[in-house]
N, C-alpha and C positions, 0 to 999 in steps of 0.2 A: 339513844346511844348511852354507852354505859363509859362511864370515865373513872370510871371507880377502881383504886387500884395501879394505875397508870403514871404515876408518881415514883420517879426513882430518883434515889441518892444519888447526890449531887457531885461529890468529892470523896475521893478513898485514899484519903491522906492514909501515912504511915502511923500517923496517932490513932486513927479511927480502930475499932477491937476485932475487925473484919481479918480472913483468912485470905492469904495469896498464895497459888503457885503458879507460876509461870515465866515467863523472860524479862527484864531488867535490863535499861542499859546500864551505861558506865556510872551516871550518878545513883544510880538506884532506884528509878522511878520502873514502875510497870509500863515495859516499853517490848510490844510484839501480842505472840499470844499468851494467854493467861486464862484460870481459872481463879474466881474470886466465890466467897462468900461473905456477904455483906452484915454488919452488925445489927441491922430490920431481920433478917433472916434471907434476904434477898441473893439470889446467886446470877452468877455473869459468867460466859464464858464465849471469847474472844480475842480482838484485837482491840490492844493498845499502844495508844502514842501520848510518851511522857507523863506518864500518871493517869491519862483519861481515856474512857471508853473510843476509841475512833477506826472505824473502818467499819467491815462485818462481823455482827454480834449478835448473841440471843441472851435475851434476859427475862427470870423467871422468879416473879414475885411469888412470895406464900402464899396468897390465899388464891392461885393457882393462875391468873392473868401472867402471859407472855408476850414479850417482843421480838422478831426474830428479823433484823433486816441490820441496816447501816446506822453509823454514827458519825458524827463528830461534835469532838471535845465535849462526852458524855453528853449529848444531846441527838434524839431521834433523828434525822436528817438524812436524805434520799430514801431511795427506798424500803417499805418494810411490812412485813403484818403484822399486826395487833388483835390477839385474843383475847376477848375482856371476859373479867369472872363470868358473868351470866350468860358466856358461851356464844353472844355474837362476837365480830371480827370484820376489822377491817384492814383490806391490799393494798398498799398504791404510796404514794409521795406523800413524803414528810418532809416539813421545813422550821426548824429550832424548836422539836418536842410538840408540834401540832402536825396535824392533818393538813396539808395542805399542798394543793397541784390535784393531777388525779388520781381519783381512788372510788374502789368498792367497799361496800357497808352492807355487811350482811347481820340481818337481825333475826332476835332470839323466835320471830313471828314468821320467821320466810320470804319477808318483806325484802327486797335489795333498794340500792339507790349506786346509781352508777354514774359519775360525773364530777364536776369541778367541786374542789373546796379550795377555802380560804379562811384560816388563823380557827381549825378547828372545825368550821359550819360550813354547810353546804353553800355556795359560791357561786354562781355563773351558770351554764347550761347541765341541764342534769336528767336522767331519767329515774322515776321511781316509780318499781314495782311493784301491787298488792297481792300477793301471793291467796288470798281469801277468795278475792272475784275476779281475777287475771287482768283487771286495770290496772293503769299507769300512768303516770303525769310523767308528760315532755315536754321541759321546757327552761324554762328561765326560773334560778333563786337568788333570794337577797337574804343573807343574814340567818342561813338554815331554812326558810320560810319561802314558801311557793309564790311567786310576785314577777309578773312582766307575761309575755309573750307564751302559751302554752298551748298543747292538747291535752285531752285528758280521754283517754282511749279505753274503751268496756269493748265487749266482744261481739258486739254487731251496730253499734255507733258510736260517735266521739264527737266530744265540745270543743270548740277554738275560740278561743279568743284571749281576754285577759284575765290575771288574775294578782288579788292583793290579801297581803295577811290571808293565802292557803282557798280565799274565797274568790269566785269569779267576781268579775265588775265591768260593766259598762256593755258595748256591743260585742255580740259574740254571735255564734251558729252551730246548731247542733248537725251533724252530716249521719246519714242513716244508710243503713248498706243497701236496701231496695233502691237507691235513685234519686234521694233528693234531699235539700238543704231546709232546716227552718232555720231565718232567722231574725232575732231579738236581740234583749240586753236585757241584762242584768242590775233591781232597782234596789238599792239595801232600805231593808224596809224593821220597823221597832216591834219588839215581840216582845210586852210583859208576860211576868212569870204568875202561875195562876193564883186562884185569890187563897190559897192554905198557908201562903208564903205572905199574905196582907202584914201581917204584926210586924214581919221585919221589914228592911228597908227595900224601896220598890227596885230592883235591878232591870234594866233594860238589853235585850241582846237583840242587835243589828244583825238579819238574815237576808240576807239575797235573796229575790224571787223575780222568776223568769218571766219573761213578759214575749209572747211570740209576734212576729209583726208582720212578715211572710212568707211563702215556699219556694223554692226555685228547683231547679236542678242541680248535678253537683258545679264546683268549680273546683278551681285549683287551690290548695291552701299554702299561705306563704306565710311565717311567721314572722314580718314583719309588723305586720295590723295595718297595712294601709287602710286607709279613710275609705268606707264605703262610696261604692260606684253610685251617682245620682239614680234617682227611680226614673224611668224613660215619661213622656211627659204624658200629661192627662190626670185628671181628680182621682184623690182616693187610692192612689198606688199604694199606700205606707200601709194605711188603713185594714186592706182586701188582702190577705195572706191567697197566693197563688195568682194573683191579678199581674203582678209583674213577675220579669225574670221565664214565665213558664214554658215562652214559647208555642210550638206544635205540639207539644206535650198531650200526653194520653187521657182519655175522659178520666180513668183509673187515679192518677196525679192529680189531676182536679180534683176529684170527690178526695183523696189525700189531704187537701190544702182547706177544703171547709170544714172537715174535722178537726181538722187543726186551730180553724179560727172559734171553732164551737166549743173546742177543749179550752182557749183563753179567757171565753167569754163565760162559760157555763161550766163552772168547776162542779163536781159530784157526779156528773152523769154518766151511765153505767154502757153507753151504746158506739163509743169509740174503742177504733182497734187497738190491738197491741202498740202501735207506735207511740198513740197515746199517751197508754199507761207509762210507755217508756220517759217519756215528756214528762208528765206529771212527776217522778219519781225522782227525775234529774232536776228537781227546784227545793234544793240542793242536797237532795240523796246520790248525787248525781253518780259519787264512786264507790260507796257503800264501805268501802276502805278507808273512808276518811280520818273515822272514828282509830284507824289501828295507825294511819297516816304520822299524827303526832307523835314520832319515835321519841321527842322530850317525855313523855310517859312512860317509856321503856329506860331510860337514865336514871340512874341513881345515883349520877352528880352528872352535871354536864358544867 
């Protein structure tokens, strides 16, 4: 997100060097509609109450960023959109010169995000879209950053469960449109950086890697996260991916469920199917859009 630019003059006093035309009440203050041109170079053209921007307005800074919605007392408030220089934009509720209630975020990448903000950052329940691979995270944000109860949906399977700092964590399940459930958790696990990088200081970066445990069929998914159902009883349920949950299930799903435990156990081998590779790919390539994810990249202040 680009913030850059997004800063308007605060006060148009009568000292200020800025142009007026417009209504006046009896003491003289810019009161109804008006046009102004601001001493930045900045133009306004709207409603005013008693010297300050308040009601509906559009305002259109020089270096080409626009605001075109409501105010009060010179401050962005209810609704509005926001065209930032670098040509993304965002629709929706504003609250004392921030982002905030709900709104769209359309980025300079095609990316959207559609959902709660608060004090500028994304907030509360939210969907964001990767316009690159047609994924999307739905779900729960904290402080801009993908954190709490989610999906993260590609276009022939999707991940549930949680996630922290933008990374899955703990138990989760991947669901596949053929018919059926893997599921595991997620272990963050330490990844030094390789030895070209020895001279300077060692940096360590914490990755997530999936750990599959077993198949089922589907089930219903609720975002809440409740607590895994117990394994029905008998040894080795946890262990045997397909041993529980699979029911009358097809020999077909079967042989599904040991690829799957051959895929956790025997990383490299080339004789498992597509769902596989899809497995493999999702420990943590999982949205491929990840990388275009971090819209703080796209900021040139936030």
């Amino acid at each position: 997100m680009s913030d850059l630019g997004s800063e308007e003059l605060e006060e148009e006093g009568e000292n200020d060097l800025g142009e007026y035309e417009g209504e006046r009440n009896e003491v003289g203050e810019r009161h109804g509609h008006g046009k102004a041109r601001l001493p930045n170079g900045d133009t306004y053209e709207g409603h005013y109450e008693f010297g300050k921007r308040n009601g509906q307005g559009i305002y259109k800074f020089k270096n080409g960023a626009r605001y075109i919605g409501e105010y009060i007392k010179n401050k962005k408030h209810g609704q509005g959109t926001f065209i930032y220089p670098d040509g993304s934009r965002y629709e929706g509720e504003w609250a004392d010169d921030q982002r905030h209630g709900h709104g769209v975020y359309y980025y300079v990448n095609n990316d959207t995000y559609t959902g709660e903000w608060f004090a500028h950052q994304r907030h509360g329940q939210g969907t964001y879209f990767y316009a690159e691979t047609g994924s999307k995270y739905v779900g729960s944000w904290v402080n801009g950053q993908q954190e709490g109860a989610a999906e993260l949906i590609h276009l022939n399977h999707r991940y549930q469960g949680k996630f922290l700092n933008k990374n899955p964590v703990g138990p989760g399940k991947y669901v596949f449109d053929i018919g059926c459930e893997q599921h595991g958790e997620y272990r963050l696990t330490d990844v030094e950086r390789g030895e070209e990088e020895e001279e300077e200081e060692t940096l360590v970066n914490i990755v997530p890697k999936w750990k599959a445990l077993k198949i089922t069929e589907l089930a219903l998914w609720t975002p809440t996260l409740s607590e895994e159902q117990p394994p029905a009883e008998g040894p080795g349920q946890e262990e045997t991916p397909g041993a529980a949950g699979m029911g009358d299930t097809s020999e077909e799903a079967q042989a599904l469920a040991e690829g799957f435990e051959g895929e956790m156990e025997r990383t490299g081998e080339d004789d498992i199917d597509a769902l596989r590779q899809e497995s493999r790919e999702n420990s943590y390539d999982m949205d491929q859009g990840n990388a275009n994810f971090d819209e703080e990249q796209l900021d040139l202040q936030e």
